[in-house]
C-alpha positions, 0 to 999 in steps of 0.5 A, spaced: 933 819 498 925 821 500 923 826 494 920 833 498 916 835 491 909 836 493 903 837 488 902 844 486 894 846 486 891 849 480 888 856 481 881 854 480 878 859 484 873 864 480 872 871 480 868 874 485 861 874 484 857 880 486 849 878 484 844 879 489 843 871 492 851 872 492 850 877 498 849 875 505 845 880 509 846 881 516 845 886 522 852 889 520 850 892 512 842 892 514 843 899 513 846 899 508 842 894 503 836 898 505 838 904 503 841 901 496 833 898 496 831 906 497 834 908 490 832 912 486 828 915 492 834 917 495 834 926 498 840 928 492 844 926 487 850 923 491 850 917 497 855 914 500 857 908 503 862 907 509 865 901 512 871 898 513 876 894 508 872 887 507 866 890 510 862 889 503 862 895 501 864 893 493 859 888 493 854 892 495 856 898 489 855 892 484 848 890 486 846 898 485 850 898 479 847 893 475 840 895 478 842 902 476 845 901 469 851 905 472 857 906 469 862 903 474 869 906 476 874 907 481 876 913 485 884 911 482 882 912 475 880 919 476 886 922 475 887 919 468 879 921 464 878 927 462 872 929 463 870 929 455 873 922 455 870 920 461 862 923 459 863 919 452 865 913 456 858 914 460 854 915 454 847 915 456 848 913 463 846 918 468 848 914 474 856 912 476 857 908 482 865 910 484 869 905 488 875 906 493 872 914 491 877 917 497 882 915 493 882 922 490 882 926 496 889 930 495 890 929 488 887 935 484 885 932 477 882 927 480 878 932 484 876 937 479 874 931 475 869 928 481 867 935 482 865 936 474 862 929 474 857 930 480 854 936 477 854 934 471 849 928 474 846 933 478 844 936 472 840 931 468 838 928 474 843 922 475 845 919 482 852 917 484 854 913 489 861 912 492 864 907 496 870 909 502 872 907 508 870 914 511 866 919 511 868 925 506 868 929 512 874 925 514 877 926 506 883 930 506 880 933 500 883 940 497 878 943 493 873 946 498 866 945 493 868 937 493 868 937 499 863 942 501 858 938 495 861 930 498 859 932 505 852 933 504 851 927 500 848 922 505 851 916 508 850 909 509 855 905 514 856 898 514 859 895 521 864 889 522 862 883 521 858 878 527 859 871 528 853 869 524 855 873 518 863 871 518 860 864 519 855 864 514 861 866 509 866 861 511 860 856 510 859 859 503 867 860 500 868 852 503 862 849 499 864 853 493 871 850 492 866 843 494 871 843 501 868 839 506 867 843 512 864 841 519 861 847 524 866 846 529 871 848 525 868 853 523 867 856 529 874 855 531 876 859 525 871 864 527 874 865 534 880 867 531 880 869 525 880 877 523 874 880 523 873 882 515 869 879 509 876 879 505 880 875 511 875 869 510 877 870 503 884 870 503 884 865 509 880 859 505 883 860 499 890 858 502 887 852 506 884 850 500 891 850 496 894 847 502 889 842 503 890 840 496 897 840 496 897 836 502 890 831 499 888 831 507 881 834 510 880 840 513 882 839 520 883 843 526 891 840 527 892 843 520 890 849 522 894 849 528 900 848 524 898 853 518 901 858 522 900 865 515 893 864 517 896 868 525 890 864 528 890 864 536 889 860 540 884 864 543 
């Protein structure tokens, strides 16, 4: 009887890196990584980036970060920190860069906790930087001087990807995991492929583990045949 054991591939995929030459500029998040650059001559203690899931929202709030010397959060851990907790956390830090920040819309803690750490920064002239899918006008927010305060805070949109910035991405996540990868499947994936910065990472790394699995080379016959990519024939 034909053994059906397959190899199984080690996870050797590291975590993400967010530094500077990490990140690939394109016409989509020009806006944006200029008004990065702006800080800090920026019009008001907070800003705002706004683009959609996968877009590089999250890398663009690391590279502020770590140019800021910024107390890095996320919008789901407000309802936990207090303000004490959180003001000894951020130390002598004046600058928060908060993630998935409309995560405290319609939760009144974690409100009330944004709403004190923004004007808390605003007194000692710190600056916050939110990242979000939408704009905070757009926010379901309960506490009428968050949102009045939030609304203000000027913004800078990201748009979805184009060919150019998708293909440059395959490119980069492929030669990373030292997968070979010729232009005319990289196209073939960008033809089809969701139009997402995330999508190219969960779609490489499951043809890198099939591949490895398989011992075959990328091929556009493997592709077809991995059917959870939802590639179509298009």
């Amino acid at each position: 009887m034909a053994s059906m054991t397959r190899q199984l591939p080690l996870d050797l995929a590291g975590p993400p890196s967010y530094g500077r030459a990490d990140f690939l500029p394109a016409e989509a998040n020009a806006a944006a990584l200029a008004w990065i650059d702006r800080w800090p001559d920026w019009p008001g203690p907070a800003s705002v980036l706004v683009g959609p899931a996968g877009s590089g929202k999250t890398h663009l709030l690391h590279l502020w970060a770590e140019r800021a010397q910024a107390l890095h959060l996320h919008g789901g851990e407000l309802d936990h920190l207090q303000l004490a907790s959180l003001l000894d956390v951020l130390g002598t830090a004046r600058h928060v860069a908060l993630d998935e920040a409309d995560a405290v819309a319609d939760r009144p803690n974690a409100e009330q906790q944004l709403f004190h750490l923004y004007n808390w920064l605003r007194e000692r002239g710190g600056s916050l930087l939110l990242a979000a899918r939408a704009a905070p006008a757009r926010w379901p927010l309960r506490l009428p001087d968050l949102a009045s305060r939030l609304r203000a805070a000027a913004v800078a949109e990201i748009g979805a990807p184009d060919d150019a910035l998708l293909s440059a991405v395959l490119v980069k996540l492929f030669h990373d995991r030292q997968v070979t990868i010729t232009e005319e499947l990289v196209q073939y994936l960008v033809r089809r492929m969701e139009r997402s910065l995330s999508a190219a990472v969960v779609m490489v790394d499951r043809i890198d583990r099939r591949t490895l699995a398989d011992k075959r080379p990328v091929s556009v016959k493997l592709l077809r045949e991995m059917t959870e990519l939802g590639l179509g024939e298009g």
